[in-house]
N, C-alpha and C positions, 0 to 999 in steps of 0.2 A: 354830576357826571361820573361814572366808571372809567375810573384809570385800568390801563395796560400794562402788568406787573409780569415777569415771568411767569412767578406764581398760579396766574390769572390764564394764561397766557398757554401753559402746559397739562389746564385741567382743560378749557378747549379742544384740547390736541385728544385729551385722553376720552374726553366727550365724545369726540367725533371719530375716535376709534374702536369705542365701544358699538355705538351706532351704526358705524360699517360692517362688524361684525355680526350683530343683530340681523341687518337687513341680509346678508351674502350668508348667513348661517347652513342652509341646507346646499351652497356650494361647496363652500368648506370645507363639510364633513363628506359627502360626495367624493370630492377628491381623496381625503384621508383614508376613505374607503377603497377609492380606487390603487391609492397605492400598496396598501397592505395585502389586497387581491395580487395584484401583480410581484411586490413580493415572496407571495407563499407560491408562487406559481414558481418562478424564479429559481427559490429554495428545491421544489420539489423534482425541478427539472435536473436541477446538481445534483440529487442524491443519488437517483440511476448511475451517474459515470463515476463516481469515487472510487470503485473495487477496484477498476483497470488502471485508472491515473494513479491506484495509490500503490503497486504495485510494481508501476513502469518506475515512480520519482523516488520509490524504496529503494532499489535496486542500483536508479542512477547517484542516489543521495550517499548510499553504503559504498559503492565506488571512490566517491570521492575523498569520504571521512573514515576508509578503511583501518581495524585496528591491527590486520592482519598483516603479516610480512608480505612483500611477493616472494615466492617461490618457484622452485620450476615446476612446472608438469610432470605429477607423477604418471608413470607406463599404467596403471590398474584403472587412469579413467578413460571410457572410451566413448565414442559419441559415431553411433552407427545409425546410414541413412537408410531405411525402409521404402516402400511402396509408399508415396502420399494417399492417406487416407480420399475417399472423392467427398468433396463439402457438401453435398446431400447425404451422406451418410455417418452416421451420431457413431464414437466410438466410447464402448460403453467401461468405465472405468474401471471394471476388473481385469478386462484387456489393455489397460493400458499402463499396467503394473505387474511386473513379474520378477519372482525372485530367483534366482539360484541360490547352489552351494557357497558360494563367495561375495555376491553382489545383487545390487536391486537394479532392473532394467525399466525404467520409468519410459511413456513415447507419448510425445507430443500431441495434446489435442487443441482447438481454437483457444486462441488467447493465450497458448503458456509460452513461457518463456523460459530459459535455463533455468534462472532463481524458483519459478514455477515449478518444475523438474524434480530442485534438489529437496526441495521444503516436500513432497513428497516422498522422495526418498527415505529422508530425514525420519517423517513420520512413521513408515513403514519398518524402519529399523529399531526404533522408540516402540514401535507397538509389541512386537519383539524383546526387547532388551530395554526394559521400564526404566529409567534414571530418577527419580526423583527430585533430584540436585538440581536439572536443568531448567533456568527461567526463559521465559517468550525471550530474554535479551540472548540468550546463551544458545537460544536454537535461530537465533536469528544470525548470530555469526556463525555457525555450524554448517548453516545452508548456505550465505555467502561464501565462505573457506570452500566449501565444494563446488559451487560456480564457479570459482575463480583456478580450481585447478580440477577443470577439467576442460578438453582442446574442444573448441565447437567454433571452429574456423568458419562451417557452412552455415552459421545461426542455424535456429531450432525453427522449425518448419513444422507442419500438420505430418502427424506420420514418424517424426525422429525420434530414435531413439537413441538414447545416454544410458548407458553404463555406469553406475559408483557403486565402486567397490564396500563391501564390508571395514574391508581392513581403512579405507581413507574416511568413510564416514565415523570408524573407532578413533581415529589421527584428529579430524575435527572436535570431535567429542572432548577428548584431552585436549587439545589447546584453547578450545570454551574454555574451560575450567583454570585457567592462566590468568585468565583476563583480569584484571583491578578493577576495583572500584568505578575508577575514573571508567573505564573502557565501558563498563557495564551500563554505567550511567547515560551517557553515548548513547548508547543505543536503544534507550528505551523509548524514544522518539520515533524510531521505526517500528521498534515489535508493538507499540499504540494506533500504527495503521494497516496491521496486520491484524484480521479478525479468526483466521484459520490456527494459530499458534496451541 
C-alpha cells in the first residue's frame, strides 16, 4: 500500500496543477493577451495629455518649491487686456509676438498660460541675446521669476496680452546665475518635463 507523505502529497498538488494549466492553456494566454492590449491602449491614451498636465503641475510644483525670493512687482511689467480672440479663429504665432524698443509683448493663445507667456518671452530675448551659460534649469527659473513678477490679477485669457520688459528679463537673467548647486539641482525635475527649453 502507498503511504501519504507530504512529499507524496505536494507532487499531487504539483500534478494537478500542471494539468490545469495544460487543459485552460489557450485561456490563459487569451487573457495575457488581452491585458497587455488594454495596457498599450491605456499607455497610448496618457501620452496625448502629458503636454498640458505637465505644464499646469510645472508651474503649480515651482510655486510651491520656489528658489526665488518674493519680491514686489516691478512698474515695467504690465499685463494688458485686448479683444478676445473668437475661438474659431487660429492666431497665427508671428501675431502673437512682438517686440519693441524696450520689451517683448507676448498675447495669449489656447492653452497658455503666464509661465506659457514668459518662457516665450524668454526665448525671444535668448534668440537675440545668445547666453550660452544658461541651462533648461536656469531658463526655467528665468521664466518662473517673470511670472511671478508680473500683476496678472485678470488671469491670462485668449487674446491677453503681457508685457516684459527687457531690462526685467536682463534682472531674471542675473539672478539665474546666483543660483547654487543645490538650487539648480532642484529644478532639473521640472526643466525634464519641459520639452520646448
Amino acid at each position: 500500500m502507498e503511504e501519504y507523505t507530504p512529499e507524496v502529497q505536494e507532487e499531487s498538488t504539483t500534478e494537478d496543477l500542471k494539468r490545469w494549466f495544460q487543459d485552460n492553456l489557450r485561456i490563459v494566454i487569451s487573457i495575457a493577451i488581452v491585458v497587455v492590449i488594454a495596457g498599450g491602449i491605456y499607455s497610448y491614451s496618457k501620452r496625448g495629455e502629458t503636454p498640458l498636465v505637465t505644464e499646469q503641475s510645472t508651474e503649480n510644483a515651482i510655486d510651491k518649491e520656489s528658489t526665488s525670493t518674493e519680491e514686489e512687482k516691478p512698474s515695467d511689467a504690465v499685463v494688458k487686456e485686448t479683444a478676445p480672440a473668437s475661438s474659431t479663429q487660429e492666431v497665427s504665432s508671428t501675431a502673437t509676438s512682438k517686440e519693441t524698443e524696450s520689451s517683448f509683448i507676448e498675447t495669449a493663445e489656447k492653452n497658455s498660460n503666464l509661465t506659457v507667456l514668459a518662457r516665450k518671452a524668454t526665448a525671444n530675448y535668448l534668440e537675440k541675446n545668445q547666453d550660452s551659460s544658461l541651462t533648461k534649469e536656469h531658463k526655467i527659473y528665468i521664466e518662473d521669476y517673470l511670472r511671478k513678477n508680473v500683476d496678472a490679477k485678470g488671469g491670462v485669457k485668449i487674446g491677453t496680452s503681457v508685457e516684459f520688459s527687457k531690462d526685467l528679463i536682463q534682472k531674471a537673467i542675473a539672478q539665474s546665475k546666483t543660483l547654487n548647486e543645490k538650487q539648480l539641482k532642484n529644478l532639473e525635475k521640472y526643466s525634464a518635463r519641459v520639452s520646448s527649453l
